[in-house]
N, C-alpha and C positions, 0 to 999 in steps of 0.2 A: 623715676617713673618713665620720666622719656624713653632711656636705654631697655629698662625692662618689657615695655609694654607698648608705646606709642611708635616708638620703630621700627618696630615690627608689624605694627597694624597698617603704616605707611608700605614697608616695602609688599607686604601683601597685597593692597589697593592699586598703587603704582606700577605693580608688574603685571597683573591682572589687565591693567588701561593699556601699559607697555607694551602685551603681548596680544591685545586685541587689534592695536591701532597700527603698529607694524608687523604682522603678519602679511598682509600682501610684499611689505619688501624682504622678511624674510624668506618668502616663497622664490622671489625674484634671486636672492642668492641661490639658496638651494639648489636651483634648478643648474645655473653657472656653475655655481662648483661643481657640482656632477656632470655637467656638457662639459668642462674644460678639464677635468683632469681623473684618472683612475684610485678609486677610492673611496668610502664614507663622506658622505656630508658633512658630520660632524665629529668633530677632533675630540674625542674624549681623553681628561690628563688628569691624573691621580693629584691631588694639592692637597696641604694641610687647612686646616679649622680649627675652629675653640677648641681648646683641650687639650687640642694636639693630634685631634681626632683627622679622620681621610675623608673625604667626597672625590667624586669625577665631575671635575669644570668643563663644563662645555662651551666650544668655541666651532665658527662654521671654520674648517679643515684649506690653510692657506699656504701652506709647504707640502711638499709630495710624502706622500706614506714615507715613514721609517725614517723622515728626514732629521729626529730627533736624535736618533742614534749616533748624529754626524756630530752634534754638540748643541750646547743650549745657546749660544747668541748669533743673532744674524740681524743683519740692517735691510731698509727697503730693496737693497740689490741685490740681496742672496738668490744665487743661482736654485736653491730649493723650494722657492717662493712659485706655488701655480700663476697661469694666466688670470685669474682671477684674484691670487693670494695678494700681490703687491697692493691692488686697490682697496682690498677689503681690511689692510693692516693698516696703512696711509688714514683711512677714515674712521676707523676701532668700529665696522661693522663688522666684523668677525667677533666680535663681541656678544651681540645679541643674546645670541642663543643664551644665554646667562640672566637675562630674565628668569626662564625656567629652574633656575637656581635661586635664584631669589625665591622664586613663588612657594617653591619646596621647602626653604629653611636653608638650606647649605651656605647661603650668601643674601648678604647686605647689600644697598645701591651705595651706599659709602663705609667706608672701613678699611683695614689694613689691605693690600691684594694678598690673595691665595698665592702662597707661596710654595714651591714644587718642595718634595717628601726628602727629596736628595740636593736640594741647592738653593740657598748659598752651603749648606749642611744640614745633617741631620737633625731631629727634633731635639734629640737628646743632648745638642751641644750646642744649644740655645742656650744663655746663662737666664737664674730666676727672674732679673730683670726685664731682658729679652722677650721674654716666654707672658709678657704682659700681653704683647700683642694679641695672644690666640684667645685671650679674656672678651671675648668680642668677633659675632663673628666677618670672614673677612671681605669685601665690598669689590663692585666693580670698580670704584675710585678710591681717595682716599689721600689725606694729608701729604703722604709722600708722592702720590704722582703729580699734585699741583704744583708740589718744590720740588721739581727736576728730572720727575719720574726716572726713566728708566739711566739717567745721566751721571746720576747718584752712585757712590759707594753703599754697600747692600749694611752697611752696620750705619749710616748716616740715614740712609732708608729705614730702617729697624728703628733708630732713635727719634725721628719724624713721627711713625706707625705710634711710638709708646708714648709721646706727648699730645694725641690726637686720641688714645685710650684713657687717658688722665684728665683730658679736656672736653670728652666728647658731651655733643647739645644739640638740639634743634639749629640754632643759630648756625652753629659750625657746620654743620651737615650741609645745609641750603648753600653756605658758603662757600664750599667745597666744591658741590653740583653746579655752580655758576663760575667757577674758575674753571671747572673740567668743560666745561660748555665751549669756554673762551679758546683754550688749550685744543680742543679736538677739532673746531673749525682753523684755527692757523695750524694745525697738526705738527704741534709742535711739542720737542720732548719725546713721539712714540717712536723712534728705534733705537736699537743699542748700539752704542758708540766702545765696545772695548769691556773685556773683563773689569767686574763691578765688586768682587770680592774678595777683600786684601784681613782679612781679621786679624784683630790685634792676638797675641798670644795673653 
């Protein structure tokens, strides 16, 4: 009942309050990304969902256009990171915008993260166990970012994501939201320390 119907009534409410009540400091970004660097406000990125299905995650725009193409990891010193981008990664305001993803359905306030179409691999070379995660859609937090987030190997990540699919409650949710609380004010755990994906054969 929870899963089906009660968490979804939450993240509707919640994003709803979320996106009333921060709106001024979303505005306050906006404005900064676009006085400090050439570009879109917001960083649209193809991610997978239940299914295995696609959405565009939205995040406010913290590396310089095209900086993806340079590769997927960078830590708070990356020289592609805007005047704006280091702080707004540092604090997961660049996050926000993902409220609006919530409110639509594309995403959950806790659940596996959206995981990119082409990495750690393809959809199709997710094994059936793996492929639990997308049973559920995927969250701005979530089991694995509280244990180690981005620090993790991406199949240790994956194994974290599939026992929090097996486990998932109210209880666990709340639990989750107050360890990410603890986690984003000592900003601790969000940048990447080093290639994350070693899969077994």
């Amino acid at each position: 009942m929870y899963q089906k119907f009660f968490k979804r009534l939450l993240d509707i409410v919640l994003s709803m309050i979320g996106i009333a009540a921060l709106s001024w400091l979303m505005l306050v970004i906006a404005i900064l990304v676009k006085l400090t660097s050439k570009g879109p406000i917001i960083f649209k990125q193809e991610r997978l969902s239940r299914n295995g299905d696609t959405f565009k995650m939205y995040k406010f725009r913290s590396m310089v256009v095209g900086a993806e193409k340079q590769g997927v990891y960078a830590d708070n010193n990356d020289p592609r990171l805007t005047p704006i981008g280091k702080m707004i990664r540092a604090t997961s305001i660049d996050e926000l915008p993902q409220l609006f993803n919530i409110f639509k359905g594309d995403m959950s306030f806790v659940g596996p993260r959206p995981i990119l179409t082409y990495h750690p691999w393809p959809f199709d070379q997710y094994t059936d166990s793996q492929k639990q995660i997308f049973d559920v859609r995927p969250g701005i937090t979530g089991w694995a970012q509280v244990n180690g987030r981005k620090e993790v190997q991406w199949e240790q990540r994956i194994a974290l994501n599939i026992w929090y699919v097996q486990n998932i409650s109210f209880l666990l949710d709340m639990k989750i939201i107050v360890m990410t609380i603890q986690k984003v004010l000592l900003m601790k755990n969000n940048q990447n320390v080093g290639e994350t994906v070693e899969k077994s054969s």
